[in-house]
Structure formats: C-alpha cells, structure tokens
C-alpha positions as CSV (number, residue, x, y, z in Angstrom):
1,X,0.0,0.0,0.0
2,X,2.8,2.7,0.7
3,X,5.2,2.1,-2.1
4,X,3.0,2.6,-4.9
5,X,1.7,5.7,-2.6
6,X,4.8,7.2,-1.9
7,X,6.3,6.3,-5.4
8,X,3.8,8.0,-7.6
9,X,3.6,11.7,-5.0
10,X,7.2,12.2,-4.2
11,X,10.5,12.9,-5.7
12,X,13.1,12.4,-2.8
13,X,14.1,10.4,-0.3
14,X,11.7,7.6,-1.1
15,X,12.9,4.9,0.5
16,X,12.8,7.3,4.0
17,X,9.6,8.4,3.5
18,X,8.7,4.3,3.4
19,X,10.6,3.6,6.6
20,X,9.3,6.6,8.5
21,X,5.9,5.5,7.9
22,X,5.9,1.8,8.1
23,X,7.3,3.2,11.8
24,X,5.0,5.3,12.8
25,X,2.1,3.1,11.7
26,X,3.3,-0.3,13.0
27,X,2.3,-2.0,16.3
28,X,3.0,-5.0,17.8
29,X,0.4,-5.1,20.2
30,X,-1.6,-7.7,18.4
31,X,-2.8,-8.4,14.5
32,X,-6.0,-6.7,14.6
33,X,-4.3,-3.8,16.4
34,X,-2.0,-3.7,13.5
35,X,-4.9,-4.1,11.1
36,X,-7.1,-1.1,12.1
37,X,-3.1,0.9,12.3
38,X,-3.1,0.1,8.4
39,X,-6.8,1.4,7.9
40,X,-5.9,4.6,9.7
41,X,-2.8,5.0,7.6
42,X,-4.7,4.9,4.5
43,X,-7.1,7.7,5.8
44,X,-4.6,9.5,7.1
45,X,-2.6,9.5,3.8
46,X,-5.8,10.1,2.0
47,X,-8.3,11.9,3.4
48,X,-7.4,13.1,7.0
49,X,-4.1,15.1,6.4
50,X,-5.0,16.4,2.5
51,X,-8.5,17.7,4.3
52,X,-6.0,19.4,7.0
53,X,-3.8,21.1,4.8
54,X,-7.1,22.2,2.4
55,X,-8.6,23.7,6.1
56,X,-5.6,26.0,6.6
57,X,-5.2,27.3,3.4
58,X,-9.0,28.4,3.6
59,X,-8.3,29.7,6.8
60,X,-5.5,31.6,6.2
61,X,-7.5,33.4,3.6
62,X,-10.8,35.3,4.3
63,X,-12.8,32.1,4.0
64,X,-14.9,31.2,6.7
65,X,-14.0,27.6,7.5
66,X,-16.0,24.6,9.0
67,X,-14.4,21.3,10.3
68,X,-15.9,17.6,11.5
69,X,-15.5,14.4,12.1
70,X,-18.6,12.2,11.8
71,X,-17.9,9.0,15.1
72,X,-20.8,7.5,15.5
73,X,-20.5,4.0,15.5
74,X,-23.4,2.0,14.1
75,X,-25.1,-1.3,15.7
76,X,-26.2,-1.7,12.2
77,X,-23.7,0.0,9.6
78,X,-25.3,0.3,5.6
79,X,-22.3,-1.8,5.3
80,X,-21.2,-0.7,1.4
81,X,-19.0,-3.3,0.7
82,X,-19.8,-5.7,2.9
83,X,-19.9,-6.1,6.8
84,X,-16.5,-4.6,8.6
85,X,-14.2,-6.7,9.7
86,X,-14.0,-7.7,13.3
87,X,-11.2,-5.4,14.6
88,X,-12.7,-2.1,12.6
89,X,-12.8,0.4,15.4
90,X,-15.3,3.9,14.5
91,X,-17.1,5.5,11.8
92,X,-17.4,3.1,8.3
93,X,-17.1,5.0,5.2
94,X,-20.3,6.8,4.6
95,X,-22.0,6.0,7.4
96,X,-23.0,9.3,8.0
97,X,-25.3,9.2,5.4
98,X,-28.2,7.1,7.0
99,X,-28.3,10.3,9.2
100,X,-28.4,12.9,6.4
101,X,-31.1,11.0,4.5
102,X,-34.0,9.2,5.6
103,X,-32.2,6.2,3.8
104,X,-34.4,3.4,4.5
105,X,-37.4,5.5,1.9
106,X,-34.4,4.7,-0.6
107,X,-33.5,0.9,0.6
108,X,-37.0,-0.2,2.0
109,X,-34.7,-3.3,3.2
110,X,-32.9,-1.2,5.5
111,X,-33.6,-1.5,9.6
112,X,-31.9,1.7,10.4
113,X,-32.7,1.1,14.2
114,X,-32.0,4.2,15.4
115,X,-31.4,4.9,19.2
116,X,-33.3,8.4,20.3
117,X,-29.8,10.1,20.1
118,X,-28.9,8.9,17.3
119,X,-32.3,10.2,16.0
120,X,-31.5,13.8,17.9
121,X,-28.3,13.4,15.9
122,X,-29.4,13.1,12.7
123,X,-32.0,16.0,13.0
124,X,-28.6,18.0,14.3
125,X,-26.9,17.5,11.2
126,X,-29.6,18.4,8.8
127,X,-30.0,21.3,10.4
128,X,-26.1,22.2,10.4
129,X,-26.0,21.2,7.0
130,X,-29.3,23.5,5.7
131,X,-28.5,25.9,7.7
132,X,-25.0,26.6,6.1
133,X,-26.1,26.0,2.8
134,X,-28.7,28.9,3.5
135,X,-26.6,31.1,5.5
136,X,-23.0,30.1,5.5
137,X,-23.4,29.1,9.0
138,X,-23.9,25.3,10.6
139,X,-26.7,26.4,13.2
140,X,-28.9,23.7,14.5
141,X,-30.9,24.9,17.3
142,X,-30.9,26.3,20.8
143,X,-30.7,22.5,22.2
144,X,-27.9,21.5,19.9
145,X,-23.6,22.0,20.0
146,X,-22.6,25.4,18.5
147,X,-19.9,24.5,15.8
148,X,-17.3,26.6,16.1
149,X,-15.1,28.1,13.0
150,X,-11.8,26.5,12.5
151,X,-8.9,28.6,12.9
152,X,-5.2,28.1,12.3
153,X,-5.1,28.4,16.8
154,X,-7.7,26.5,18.0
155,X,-8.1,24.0,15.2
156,X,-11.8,23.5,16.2
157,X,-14.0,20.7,15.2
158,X,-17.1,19.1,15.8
159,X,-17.4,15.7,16.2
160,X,-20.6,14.2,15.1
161,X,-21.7,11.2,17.5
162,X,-24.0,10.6,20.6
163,X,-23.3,12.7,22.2
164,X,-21.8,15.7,20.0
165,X,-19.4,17.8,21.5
166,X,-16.9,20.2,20.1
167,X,-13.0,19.7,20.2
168,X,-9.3,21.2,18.9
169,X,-6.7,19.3,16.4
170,X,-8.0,16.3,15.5
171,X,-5.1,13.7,15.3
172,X,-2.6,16.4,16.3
173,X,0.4,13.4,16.5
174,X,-0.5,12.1,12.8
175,X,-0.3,15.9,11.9
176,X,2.8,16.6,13.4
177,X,4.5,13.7,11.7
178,X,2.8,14.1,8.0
179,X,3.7,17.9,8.4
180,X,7.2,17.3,9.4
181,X,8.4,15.0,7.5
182,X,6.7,14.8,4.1
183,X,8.0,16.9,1.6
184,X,4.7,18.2,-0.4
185,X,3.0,16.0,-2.9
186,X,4.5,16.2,-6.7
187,X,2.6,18.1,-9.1
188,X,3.7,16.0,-12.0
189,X,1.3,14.7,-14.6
190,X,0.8,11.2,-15.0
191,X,0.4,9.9,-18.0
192,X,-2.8,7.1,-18.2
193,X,-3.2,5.3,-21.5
194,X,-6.8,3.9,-20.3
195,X,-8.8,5.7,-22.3
C-alpha cells in the first residue's frame, strides 16, 4: 500500500519516507491492532491530512471555514461493501449518510434502528447542513452544540456522535508527523493510456 503511494507523489528520499511510515504506523500489540493501524494510515494518507492542509489554506485566507469528524459508531452499519471486519474500530465510510437521508425510503430493506440520540443526531446534522447552505453558518438549534469556526489556533472541530461535542486538532500526532516529515506532494502529470 505505501510504495505505490509514496512512489507516484514524491520525488526524494523515497525509501525514507517508506521507513518513517511503516514506523510510525506499526504495532505489535496484536494483529487486529496492526490491522485497524493500516486502515488509519490509509485515511490518514488520503483523506485526514489532505483535508488538514485544504482547512488551513481556507483559513489563512478570508474564508470562513467549517471542520468535522462524523464517530458515531453504528449497531447496524449500511455496510457498502460488505460487513467490517471484526477489529474495525469507529465511523465506516459513509456512514453518516443514513443520518443525512431518511435512507431506509431509498433501501425499504434497511432497519436503520435508530437509538433516540442517534435520532436527535441526525436531526442535528440536517440542520447544520441546511442551515449553512442557507446562511454560510452550521446552526442547529438552541438544544444542539454550537460549531465553532476552525482557525489556524484553536483547530476547532465538531465531532458528530451521541453525544456531540466540540474539540481542537483532530489527530494532532498524525499531523505533526505528515507535516514534518513529508515533503509536499508532486505536481507531475501522469500519463494514463486507459482511455
């Protein structure tokens, strides 16, 4: 997973960049310790740290600027791809979306089995979400978490689970490794011959 990774974004000091992160994302606390380590690598590579960088740069401008995690772990994930795997620890991929949709008018063979916070939850994050597509702003009510802007101090973020709260840097370690010692991603076109 991180040669063809590291080989097709950077330029030097490839064989480094490997080592540093087999390092940092290896433990040998137990296999399915190891296993979920590998998962958050690929996120982290991916999504979490590209998503970090993007939020700065909007900040730094005169863009207001909006950060979450979604947590909530499911008793019954949609499960797009199949069921997780036994150590999967958190959020699955799009599981968030069961919250943003009344999903189970799309798949009547859905039992979304919502808890009543989970319920409260999702009527949270329709709100946040209409709310800032009206106004810019993620509001959801007097009863629910005010989301805080993210700025380059503070770093704020809401985390969306039962219950939601607000927090600063998510994965601040991760961060501070990717930001330290990865040199930015090439720029380089590669050529595809698919088409």
């Amino acid at each position: 997973m991180l040669n063809p990774y590291v080989d097709r974004n950077f330029n030097t000091d490839k064989e480094g960049l490997k080592e540093s992160l087999c390092q940092f994302y290896t433990t040998d606390l137990s296999e399915d310790t190891q296993s979920l380590k590998a998962t958050h690598c690929y996120a982290d590579l991916s999504f979490i740290f590209p998503t970090l960088k993007m939020l700065e740069n909007h900040a730094a401008g005169t863009g207001t600027t909006y950060q979450y995690q979604f947590s909530r772990e499911s008793s019954k994930p949609i499960n797009i791809g199949g069921p997780p795997p036994k150590w999967f620890r958190g959020a699955g991929h799009a599981e968030e979306l069961k919250y943003m949709f009344d999903m189970s008018r799309l798949f009547k063979h859905l039992d979304l089995g919502l808890t009543d916070g989970e319920k409260t939850l999702s009527r949270n994050i329709i709100q946040y979400w209409t709310s800032f597509a009206k106004t810019g702003r993620p509001v959801a009510g007097k009863e629910s978490v005010q989301w805080k802007e993210f700025d380059l101090q503070d770093r704020s973020y809401i985390d969306l689970d039962v219950p939601t709260t607000m927090k600063k840097s998510l994965k601040p370690d991760m961060y501070k490794f990717l930001n330290e010692n990865f040199p930015p991603l090439t720029h380089e076109k590669h050529e595809r011959d698919e088409l």
